[in-house]
LOMITOR-312803 format. One record per atom (N, C-alpha, C): residue in three letters; x negated, y negated, z negated; atom name. Coordinates in Angstrom, 1 decimal, m for minus. Atoms other than C-alpha are relative to their C-alpha. Example, Ala and Ser with C-alpha at 12.3 -4.5 7.8 and 13.67 -1.06 7.14 Angstrom:
REM residues 2
+------+--------+--------+--------+------+
! type !      X !      Y !      Z ! atom !
+------+--------+--------+--------+------+
!  ALA !   m0.9 !    1.2 !    0.0 !    N !
!  ALA !  m12.3 !    4.5 !   m7.8 !   CA !
!  ALA !   m0.9 !   m1.2 !    0.0 !    C !
!  SER !    0.9 !    1.1 !    0.0 !    N !
!  SER !  m13.7 !    1.1 !   m7.1 !   CA !
!  SER !    0.8 !   m1.1 !   m0.8 !    C !
+------+--------+--------+--------+------+
END
This chain:
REM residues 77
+------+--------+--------+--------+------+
! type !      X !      Y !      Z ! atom !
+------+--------+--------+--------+------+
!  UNK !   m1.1 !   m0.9 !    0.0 !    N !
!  UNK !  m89.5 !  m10.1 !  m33.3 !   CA !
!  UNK !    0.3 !    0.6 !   m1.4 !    C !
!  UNK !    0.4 !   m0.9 !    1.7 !    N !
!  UNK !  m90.2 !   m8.3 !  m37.1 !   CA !
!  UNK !    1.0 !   m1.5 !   m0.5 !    C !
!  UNK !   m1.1 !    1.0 !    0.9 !    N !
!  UNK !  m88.6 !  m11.9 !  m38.5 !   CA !
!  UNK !    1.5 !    0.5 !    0.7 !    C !
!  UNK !   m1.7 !    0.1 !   m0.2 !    N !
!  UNK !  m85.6 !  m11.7 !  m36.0 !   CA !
!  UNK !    0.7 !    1.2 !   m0.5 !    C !
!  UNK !   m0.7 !   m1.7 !    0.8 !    N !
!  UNK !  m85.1 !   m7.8 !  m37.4 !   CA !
!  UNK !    0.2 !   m0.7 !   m1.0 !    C !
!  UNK !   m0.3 !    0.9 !    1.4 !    N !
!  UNK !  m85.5 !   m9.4 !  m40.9 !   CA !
!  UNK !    1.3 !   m0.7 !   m0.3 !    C !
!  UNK !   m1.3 !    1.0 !    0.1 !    N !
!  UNK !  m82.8 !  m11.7 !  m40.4 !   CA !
!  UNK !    1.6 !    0.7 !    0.3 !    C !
!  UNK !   m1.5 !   m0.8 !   m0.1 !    N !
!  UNK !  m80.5 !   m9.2 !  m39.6 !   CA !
!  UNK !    0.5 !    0.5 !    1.6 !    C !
!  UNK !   m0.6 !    0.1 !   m1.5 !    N !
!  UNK !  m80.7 !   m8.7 !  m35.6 !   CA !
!  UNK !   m0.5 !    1.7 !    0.1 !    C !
!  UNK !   m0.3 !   m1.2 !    0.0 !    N !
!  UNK !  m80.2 !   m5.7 !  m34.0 !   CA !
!  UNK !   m0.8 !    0.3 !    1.4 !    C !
!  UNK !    0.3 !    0.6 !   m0.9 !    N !
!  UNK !  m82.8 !   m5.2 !  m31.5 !   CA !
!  UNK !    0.9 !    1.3 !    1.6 !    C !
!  UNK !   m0.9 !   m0.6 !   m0.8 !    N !
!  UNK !  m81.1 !   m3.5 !  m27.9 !   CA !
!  UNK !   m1.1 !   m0.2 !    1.3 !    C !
!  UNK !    0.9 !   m0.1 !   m1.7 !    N !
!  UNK !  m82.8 !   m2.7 !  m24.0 !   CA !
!  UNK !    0.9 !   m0.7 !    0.5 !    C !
!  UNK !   m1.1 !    1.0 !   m1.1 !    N !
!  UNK !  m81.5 !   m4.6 !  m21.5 !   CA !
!  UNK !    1.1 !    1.1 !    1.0 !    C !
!  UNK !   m1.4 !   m0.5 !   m0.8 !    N !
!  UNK !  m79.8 !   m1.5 !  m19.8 !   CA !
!  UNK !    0.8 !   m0.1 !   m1.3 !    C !
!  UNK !   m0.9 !    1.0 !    0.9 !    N !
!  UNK !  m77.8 !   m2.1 !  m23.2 !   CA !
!  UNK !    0.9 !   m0.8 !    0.5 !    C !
!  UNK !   m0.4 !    1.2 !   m0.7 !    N !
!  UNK !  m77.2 !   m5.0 !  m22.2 !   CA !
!  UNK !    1.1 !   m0.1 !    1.4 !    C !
!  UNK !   m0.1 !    0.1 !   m1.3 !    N !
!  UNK !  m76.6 !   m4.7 !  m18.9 !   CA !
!  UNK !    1.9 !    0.5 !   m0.4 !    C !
!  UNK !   m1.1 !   m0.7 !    0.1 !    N !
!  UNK !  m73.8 !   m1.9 !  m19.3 !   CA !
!  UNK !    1.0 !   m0.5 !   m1.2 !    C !
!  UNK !   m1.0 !    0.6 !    0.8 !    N !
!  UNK !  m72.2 !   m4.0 !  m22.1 !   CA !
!  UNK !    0.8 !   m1.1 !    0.5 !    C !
!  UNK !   m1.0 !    1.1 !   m1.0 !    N !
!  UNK !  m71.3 !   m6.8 !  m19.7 !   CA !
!  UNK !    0.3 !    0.8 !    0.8 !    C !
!  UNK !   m0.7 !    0.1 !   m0.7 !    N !
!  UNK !  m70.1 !   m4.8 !  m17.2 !   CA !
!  UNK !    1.3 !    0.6 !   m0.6 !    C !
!  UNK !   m0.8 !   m0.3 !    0.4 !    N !
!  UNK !  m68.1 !   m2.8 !  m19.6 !   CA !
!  UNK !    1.0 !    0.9 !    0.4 !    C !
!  UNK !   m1.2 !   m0.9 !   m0.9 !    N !
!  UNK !  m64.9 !   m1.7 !  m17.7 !   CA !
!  UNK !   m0.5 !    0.2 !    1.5 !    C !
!  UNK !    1.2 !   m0.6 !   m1.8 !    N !
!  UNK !  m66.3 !    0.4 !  m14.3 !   CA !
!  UNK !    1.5 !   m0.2 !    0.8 !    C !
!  UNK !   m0.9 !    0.3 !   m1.3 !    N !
!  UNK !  m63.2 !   m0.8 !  m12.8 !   CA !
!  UNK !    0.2 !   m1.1 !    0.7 !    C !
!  UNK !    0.7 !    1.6 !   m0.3 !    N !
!  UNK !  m64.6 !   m4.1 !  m12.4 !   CA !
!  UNK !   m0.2 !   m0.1 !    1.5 !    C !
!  UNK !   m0.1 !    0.0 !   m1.3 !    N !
!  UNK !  m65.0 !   m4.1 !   m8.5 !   CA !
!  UNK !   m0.9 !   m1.0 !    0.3 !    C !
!  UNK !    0.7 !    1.5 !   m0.6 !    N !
!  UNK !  m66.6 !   m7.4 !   m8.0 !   CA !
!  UNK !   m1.6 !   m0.1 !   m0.7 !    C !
!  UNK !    1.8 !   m0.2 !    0.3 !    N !
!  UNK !  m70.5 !   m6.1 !  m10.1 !   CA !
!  UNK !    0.1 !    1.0 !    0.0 !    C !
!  UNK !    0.1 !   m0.9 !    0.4 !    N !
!  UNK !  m69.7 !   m3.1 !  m10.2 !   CA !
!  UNK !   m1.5 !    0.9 !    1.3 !    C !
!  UNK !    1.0 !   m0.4 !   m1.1 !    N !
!  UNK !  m71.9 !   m2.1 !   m7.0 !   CA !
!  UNK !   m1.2 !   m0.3 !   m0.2 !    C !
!  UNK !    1.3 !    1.1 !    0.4 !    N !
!  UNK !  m74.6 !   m5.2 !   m8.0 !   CA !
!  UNK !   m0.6 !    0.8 !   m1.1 !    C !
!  UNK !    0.1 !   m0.2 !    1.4 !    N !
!  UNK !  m74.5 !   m3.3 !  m11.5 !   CA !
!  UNK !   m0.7 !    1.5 !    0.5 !    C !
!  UNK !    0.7 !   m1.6 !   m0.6 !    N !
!  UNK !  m75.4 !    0.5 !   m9.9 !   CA !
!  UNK !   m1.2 !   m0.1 !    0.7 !    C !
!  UNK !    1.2 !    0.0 !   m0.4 !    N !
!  UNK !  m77.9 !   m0.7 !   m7.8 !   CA !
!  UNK !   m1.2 !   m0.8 !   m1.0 !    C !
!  UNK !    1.1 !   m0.1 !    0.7 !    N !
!  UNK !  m79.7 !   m1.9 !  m10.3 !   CA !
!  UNK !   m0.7 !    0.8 !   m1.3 !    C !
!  UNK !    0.0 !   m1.3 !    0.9 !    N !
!  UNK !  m79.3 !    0.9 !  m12.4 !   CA !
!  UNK !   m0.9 !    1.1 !    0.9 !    C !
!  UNK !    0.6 !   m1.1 !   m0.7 !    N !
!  UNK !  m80.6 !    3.2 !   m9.7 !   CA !
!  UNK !   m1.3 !   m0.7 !    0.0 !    C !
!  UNK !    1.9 !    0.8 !    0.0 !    N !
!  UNK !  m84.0 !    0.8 !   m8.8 !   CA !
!  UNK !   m0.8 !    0.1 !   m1.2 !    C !
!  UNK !    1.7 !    0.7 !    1.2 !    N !
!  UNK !  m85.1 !   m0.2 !  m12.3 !   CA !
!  UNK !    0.1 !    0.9 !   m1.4 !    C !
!  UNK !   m0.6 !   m0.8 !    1.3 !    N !
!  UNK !  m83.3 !    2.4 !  m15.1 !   CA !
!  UNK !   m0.8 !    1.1 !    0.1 !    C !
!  UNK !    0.2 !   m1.9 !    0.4 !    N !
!  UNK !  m85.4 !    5.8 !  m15.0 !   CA !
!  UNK !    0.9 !    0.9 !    0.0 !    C !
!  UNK !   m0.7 !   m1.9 !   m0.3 !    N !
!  UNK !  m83.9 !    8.8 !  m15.7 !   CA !
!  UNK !    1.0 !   m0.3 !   m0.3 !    C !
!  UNK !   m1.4 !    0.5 !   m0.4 !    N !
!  UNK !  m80.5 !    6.9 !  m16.0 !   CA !
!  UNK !    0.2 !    0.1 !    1.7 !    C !
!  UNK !   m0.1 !   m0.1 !   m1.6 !    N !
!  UNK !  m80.9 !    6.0 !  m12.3 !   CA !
!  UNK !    0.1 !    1.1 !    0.5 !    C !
!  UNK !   m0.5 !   m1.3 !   m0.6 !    N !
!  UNK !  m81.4 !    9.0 !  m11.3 !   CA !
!  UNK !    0.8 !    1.0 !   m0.2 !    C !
!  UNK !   m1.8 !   m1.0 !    0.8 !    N !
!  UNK !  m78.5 !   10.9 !  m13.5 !   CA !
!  UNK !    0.6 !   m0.8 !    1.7 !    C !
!  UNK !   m1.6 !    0.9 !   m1.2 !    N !
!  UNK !  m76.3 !    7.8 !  m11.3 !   CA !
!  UNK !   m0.2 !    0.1 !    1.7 !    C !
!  UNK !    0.0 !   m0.5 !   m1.3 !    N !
!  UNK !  m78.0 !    8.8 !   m8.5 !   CA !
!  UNK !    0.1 !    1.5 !    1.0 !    C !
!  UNK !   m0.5 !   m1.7 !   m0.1 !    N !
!  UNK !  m77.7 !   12.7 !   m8.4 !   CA !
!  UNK !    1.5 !    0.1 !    0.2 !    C !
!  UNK !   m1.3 !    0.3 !    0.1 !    N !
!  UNK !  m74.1 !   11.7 !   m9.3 !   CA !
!  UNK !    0.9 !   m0.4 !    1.2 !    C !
!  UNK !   m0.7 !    0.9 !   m1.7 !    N !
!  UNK !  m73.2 !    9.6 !   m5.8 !   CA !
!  UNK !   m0.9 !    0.7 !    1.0 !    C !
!  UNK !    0.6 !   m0.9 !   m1.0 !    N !
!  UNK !  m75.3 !   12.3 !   m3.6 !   CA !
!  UNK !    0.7 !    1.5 !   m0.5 !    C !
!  UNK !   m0.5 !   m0.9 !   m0.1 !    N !
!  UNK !  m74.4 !   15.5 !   m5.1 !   CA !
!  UNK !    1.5 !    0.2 !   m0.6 !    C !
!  UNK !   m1.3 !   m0.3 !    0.9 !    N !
!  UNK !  m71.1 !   15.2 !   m7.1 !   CA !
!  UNK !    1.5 !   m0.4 !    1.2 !    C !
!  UNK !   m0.6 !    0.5 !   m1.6 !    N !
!  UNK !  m69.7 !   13.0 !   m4.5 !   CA !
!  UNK !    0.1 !   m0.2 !    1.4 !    C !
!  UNK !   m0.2 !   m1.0 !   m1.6 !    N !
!  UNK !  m71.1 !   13.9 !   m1.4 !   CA !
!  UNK !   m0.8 !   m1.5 !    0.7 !    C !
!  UNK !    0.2 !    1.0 !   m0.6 !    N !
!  UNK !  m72.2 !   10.2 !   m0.7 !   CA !
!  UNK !   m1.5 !    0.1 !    0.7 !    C !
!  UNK !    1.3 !   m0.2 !   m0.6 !    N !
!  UNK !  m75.6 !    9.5 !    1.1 !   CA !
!  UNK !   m1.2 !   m0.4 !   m1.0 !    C !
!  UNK !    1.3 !    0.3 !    1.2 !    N !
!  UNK !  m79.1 !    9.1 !   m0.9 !   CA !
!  UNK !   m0.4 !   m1.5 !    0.2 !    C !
!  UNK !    0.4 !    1.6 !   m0.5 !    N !
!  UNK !  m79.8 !    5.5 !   m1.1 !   CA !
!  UNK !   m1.7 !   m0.1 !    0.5 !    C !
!  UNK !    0.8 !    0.7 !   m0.5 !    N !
!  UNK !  m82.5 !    4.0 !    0.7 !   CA !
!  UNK !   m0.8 !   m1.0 !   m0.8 !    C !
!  UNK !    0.8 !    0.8 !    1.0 !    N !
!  UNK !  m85.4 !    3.0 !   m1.6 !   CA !
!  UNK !   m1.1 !   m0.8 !    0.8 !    C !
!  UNK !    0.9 !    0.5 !   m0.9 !    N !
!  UNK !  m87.8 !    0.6 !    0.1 !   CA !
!  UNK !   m1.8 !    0.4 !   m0.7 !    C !
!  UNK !    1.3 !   m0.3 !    0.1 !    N !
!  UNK !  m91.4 !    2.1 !    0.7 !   CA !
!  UNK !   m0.9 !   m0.5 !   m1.2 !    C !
!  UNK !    1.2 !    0.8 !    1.1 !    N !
!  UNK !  m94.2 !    1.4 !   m2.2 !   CA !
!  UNK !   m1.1 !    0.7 !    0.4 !    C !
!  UNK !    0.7 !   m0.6 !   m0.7 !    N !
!  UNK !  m97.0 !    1.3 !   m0.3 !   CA !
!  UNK !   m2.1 !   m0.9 !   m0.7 !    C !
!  UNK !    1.5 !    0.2 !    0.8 !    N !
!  UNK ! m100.8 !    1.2 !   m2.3 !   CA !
!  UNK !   m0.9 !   m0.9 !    0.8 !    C !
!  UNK !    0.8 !    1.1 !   m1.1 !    N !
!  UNK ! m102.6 !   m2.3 !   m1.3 !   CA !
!  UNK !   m1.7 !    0.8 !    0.1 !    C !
!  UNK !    1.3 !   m0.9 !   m0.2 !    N !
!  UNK ! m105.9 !   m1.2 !    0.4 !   CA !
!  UNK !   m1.3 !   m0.2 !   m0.9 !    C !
!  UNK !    0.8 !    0.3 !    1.1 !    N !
!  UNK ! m107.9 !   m2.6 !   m2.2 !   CA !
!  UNK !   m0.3 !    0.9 !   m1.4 !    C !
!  UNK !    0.2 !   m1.2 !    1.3 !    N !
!  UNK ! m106.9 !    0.0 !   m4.9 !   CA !
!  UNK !    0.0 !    0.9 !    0.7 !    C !
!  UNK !   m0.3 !   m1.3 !   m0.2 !    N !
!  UNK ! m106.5 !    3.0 !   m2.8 !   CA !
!  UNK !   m1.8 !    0.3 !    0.5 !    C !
!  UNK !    2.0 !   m0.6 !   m0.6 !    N !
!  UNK ! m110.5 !    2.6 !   m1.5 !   CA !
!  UNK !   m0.5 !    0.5 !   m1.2 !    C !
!  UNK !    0.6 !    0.0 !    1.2 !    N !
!  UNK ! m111.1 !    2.8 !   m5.3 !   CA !
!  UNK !   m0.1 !    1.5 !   m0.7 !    C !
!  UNK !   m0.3 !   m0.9 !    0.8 !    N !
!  UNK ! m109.9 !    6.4 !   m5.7 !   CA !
!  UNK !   m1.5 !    1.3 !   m0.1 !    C !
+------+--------+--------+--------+------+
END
């Protein structure tokens, strides 16, 4: 990575990324694809965009699927 900086690259996160392709939020056709994965995998973005569509707008709290500790680690504690 140290050469690709060297050479002149600019390095960037993938939410970067992400939010640079979708670009225009009036996009309709990822724009949903694009939020939920901003809410699941972004930290404390997700959760800004999720406070945002429960309290601003009234919408309902999404539905995050259980994470449930395989019994292998939780005997360990």
């Amino acid at each position: 990575m140290k050469r690709v900086i060297q050479a002149g690259a600019k390095p960037v996160t993938s939410m970067q990324v992400m939010l640079e392709w979708q670009r225009d939020w009036l996009r309709r056709g990822t724009y949903d694809a694009v939020m939920d994965i901003v809410r699941t995998h972004l930290g404390a973005y997700g959760i800004g965009v999720e406070y945002a569509y429960t309290m601003v707008h009234g919408l309902p709290a999404t539905k995050f699927a259980e994470y449930i500790v395989p019994a292998a680690l939780a005997a360990h504690k």
